[in-house]
N, C-alpha and C positions, 0 to 999 in steps of 0.2 A: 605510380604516384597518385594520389587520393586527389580528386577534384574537390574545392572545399571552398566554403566563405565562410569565414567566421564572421560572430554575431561583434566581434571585438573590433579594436585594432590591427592586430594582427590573431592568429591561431594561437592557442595558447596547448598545451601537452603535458600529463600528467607527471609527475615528477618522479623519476625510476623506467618510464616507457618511453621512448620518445617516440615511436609507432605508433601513440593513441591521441588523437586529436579531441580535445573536450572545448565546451561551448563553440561549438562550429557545427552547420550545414553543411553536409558530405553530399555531392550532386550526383544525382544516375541513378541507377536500378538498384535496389536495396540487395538483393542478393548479390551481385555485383560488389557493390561496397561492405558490406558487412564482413563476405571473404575474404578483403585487405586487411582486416583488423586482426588484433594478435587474438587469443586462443582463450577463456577465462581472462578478461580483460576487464566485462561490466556488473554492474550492480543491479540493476534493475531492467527489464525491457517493458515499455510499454507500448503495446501494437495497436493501432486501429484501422483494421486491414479493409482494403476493397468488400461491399457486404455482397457485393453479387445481386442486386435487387431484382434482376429482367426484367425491366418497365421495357416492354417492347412500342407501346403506342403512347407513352407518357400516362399524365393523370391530368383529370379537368374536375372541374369542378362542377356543380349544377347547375351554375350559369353557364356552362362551355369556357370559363376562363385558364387557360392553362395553369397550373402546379409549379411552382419553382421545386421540380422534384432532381432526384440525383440518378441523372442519364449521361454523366459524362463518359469520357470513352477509357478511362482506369477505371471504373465500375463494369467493364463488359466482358465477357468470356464465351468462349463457344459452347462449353458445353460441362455439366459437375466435373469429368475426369478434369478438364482444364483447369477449372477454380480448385479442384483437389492438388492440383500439380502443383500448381501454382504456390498453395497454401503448406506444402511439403518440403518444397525448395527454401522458402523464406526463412519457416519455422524451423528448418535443419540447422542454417546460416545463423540462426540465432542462438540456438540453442549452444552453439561449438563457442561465439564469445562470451555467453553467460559463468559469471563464475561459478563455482563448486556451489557453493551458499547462495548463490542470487533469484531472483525470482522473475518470472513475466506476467504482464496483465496484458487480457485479449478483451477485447471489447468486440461486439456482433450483432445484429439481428436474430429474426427467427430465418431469415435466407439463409444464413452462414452460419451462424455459432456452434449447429450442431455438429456442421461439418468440420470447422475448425478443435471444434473439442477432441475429436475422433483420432484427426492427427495429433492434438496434443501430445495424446494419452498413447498412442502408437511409434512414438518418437522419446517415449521412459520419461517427458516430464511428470509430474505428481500433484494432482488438482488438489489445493487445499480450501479452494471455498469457490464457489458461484454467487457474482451479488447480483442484483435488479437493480439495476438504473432505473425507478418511476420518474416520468415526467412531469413536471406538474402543472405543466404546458401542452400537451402533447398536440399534433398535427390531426385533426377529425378524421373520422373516415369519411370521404365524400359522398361516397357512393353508399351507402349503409348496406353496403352487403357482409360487412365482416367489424368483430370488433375493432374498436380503434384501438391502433397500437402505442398503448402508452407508458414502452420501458425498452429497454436495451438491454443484455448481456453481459456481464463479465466473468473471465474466467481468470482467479489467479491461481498460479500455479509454480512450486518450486520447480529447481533445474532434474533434484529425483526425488526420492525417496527419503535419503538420509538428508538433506538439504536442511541446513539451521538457515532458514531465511528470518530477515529483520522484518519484526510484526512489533510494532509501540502499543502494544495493549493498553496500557495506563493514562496515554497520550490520547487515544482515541476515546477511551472512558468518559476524559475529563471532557473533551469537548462534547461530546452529547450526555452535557447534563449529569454528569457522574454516573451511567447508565452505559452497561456493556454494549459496544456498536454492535448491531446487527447487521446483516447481509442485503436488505433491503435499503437502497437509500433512496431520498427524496431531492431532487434539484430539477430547477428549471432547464429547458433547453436555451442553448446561448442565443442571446438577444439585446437589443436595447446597444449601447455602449460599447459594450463587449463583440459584437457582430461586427467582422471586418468588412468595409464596404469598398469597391473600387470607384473611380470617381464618377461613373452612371450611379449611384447608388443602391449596383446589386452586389448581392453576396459574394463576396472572395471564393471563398470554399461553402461548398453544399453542406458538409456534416462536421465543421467545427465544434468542438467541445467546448463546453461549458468550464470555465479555470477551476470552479469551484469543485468537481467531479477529479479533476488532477491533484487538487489541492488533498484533498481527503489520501488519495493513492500514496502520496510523494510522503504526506505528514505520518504514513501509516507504516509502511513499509519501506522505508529508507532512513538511513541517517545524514546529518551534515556531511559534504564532501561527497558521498556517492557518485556514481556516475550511471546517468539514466540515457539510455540508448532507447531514440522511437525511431524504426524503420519505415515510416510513413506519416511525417513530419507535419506535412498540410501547412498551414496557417501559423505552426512555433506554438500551441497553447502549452505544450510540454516545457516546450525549454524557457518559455514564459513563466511558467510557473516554477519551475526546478531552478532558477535563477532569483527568484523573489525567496526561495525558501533555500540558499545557501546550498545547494547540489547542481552537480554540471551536469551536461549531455552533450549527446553526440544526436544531431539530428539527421535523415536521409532524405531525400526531396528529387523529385524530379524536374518538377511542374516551374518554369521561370514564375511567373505568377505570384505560387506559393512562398515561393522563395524571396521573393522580393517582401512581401507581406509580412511575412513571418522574421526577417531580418530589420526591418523596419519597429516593427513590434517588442522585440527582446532590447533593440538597442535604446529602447523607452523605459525599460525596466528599472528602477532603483532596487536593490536588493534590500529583504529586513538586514536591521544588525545582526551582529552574530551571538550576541546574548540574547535576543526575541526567537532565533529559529531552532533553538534547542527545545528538546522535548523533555515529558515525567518521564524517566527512567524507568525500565522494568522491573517488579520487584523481584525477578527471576535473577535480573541481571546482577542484582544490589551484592555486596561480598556476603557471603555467610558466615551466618551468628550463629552457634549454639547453645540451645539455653546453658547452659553447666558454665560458657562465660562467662553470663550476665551474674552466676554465682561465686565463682572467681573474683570481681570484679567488685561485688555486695554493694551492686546493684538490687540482687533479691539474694536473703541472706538465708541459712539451713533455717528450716522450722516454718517458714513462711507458709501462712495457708494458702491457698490459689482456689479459686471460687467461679463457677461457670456465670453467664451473662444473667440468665432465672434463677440463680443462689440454690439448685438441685445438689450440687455435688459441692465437695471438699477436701484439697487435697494438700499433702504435705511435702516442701519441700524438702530433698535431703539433700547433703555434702557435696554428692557427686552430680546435683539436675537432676536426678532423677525426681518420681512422684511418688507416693502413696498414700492410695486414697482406698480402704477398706481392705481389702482382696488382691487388688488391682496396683501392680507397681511398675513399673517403666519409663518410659521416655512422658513428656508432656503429650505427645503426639497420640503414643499406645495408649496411654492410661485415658483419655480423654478420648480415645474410640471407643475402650472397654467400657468406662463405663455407660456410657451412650448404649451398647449394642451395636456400634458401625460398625463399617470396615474399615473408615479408614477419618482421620481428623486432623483440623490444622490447628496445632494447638498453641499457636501464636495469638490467634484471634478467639479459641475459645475458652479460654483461662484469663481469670483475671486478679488483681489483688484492690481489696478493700483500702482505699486512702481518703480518711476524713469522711466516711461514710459514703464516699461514692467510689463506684467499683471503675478501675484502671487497668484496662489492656495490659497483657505483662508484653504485646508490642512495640510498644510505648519504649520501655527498655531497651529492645532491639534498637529501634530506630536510633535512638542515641549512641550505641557502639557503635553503629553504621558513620554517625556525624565524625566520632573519633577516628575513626577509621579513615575514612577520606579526608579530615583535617591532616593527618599524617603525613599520607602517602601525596597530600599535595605541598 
């Protein structure tokens, strides 16, 4: 029987599973717990594991003021095989719930990440990016013997190879700026408000995360309903946040402490609606249009000249979608590589037709069989 506190009323459980406990705290040792869980069960793991730091004498500062550093005793190991073992057992346990399609994010130092990577990649999951957490806050180095460490690790990684993990491209686009996210991000370290205090007014947890670092993860690589399993729960910024954006989880916790905090925490939460947590769609995802519909349809009708975005090229629509444009006859796609010299073109975006003198995406078209298309089928 699963030791558990839910963030709720009662536990609540997925509907078809009744073996999977969602928005609940699972208490005890995460390898422990995770092996009660059914098999291809979750959507996402997000881990932020023991870093292993060895602060054997602490840190001080230049005045001799002690370091509120992270020396508790879940950060200790005897020795790399132990934090290797260690990091072997979890990552196994997790990998067995992860579904077919699902993904994990590892978060690490430079003490641990390399090592954790190693078993990733040893264990058949499939690294599809490493980001850098910059801080934009970061902790000085005291001592100026070493650069200051001003970023953290992440490793995301599908369950293999063949893995179609959910990546919202479009959705991440639009929030930076209509500007493809990059792997480098920019957030402060949690502070201020957001920093859970006990009532001496020290820190709850030593390495709480930042919501806003979850928020990018959860909006990026998850959809509504998912279910986001963190096996070392801390503080709830997981399931803080995976609750505010319309996805549940499954958290693991030891620590009473954390647990009390982190329960306290979520049961604070109001969730967005459910029209705000929806994302842009992927255009991968959208149905597929063939041009030769949109001529079907006369939307663009035979004869139609189609015109690149610099007015270089000219091509002619025929009967069937196809093009011809000199020499050069085929699909919008082919003809629009040929004449280029590519190898290869998207010739949704690089065709366009003359309307009123100003030149119009023959996208534009698409889009609109796509609108009919989903008026339908809803």
């Amino acid at each position: 029987m699963l030791r558990k506190m839910s963030t709720n009323a009662a536990s609540k459980e997925v509907s078809g599973n009744s073996q999977l406990p969602i928005d609940t705290i699972l208490i005890g040792e995460c390898v422990e717990r995770m092996n009660e869980l059914p098999e291809d069960s979750v959507d996402l793991i997000f881990a932020d594991p023991p870093y292993n730091l060895q602060l054997e004498n602490g840190l001080t500062r230049p005045d001799q003021s002690k370091v509120d550093a992270v020396d508790d005793h879940w950060d200790q190991f005897d020795s790399f095989a132990h934090y290797d073992r260690f990091t072997r057992e979890w990552m196994s346990a997790a990998r067995r719930i992860l579904k077919p399609n699902g993904a994990i994010w590892v978060i690490g130092s430079y003490h641990n990440i390399f090592r954790v990577g190693t078993v990733l990649q040893n264990l058949k999951f499939w690294v599809l990016n490493d980001v850098i957490w910059r801080k934009s806050n970061p902790m000085p180095n005291f001592r100026g013997t070493r650069f200051t460490n001003a970023h953290e690790t992440l490793i995301w990684a599908g369950k293999s190879q063949k893995s179609k993990v959910t990546f919202n491209y479009e959705a991440l686009k639009l929030s930076n700026d209509d500007t493809q996210m990059r792997s480098d991000w920019l957030f402060p370290i949690c502070t201020g408000g957001e920093r859970l205090k006990d009532k001496n007014d020290q820190k709850v947890h030593p390495t709480q995360k930042p919501e806003s670092l979850l928020y990018r993860i959860i909006t990026g690589t998850t959809k509504p309903g998912d279910i986001i399993l963190d096996p070392f729960f801390g503080t709830g910024t997981t399931g803080a946040v995976a609750k505010k954006l319309g996805r549940h989880f499954i958290g693991i916790e030891r620590e009473g402490d954390y647990i009390n905090a982190a329960l306290k925490r979520i049961a604070a939460i109001k969730p967005h609606s459910s029209e705000s947590i929806k994302t842009t769609p992927s255009k991968r995802a959208a149905p597929r249009v063939a041009f030769g519909s949109l001529v079907e349809q006369g939307l663009v009708t035979p004869g139609t000249k189609l015109i690149d975005a610099k007015q270089k090229f000219t091509a002619v629509v025929r009967i069937d979608g196809s093009l011809k444009c000199g020499e050069h006859q085929g699909s919008i796609h082919k003809v629009g590589a040929l004449v280029q010299g590519a190898e290869a073109c998207n010739g949704w975006t690089f065709w366009h037709v003359k309307s009123q003198s100003k030149l119009k995406s023959i996208d534009e078209f698409r889009t609109q069989v796509r609108a009919r298309m989903e008026k339908v089928s809803a």
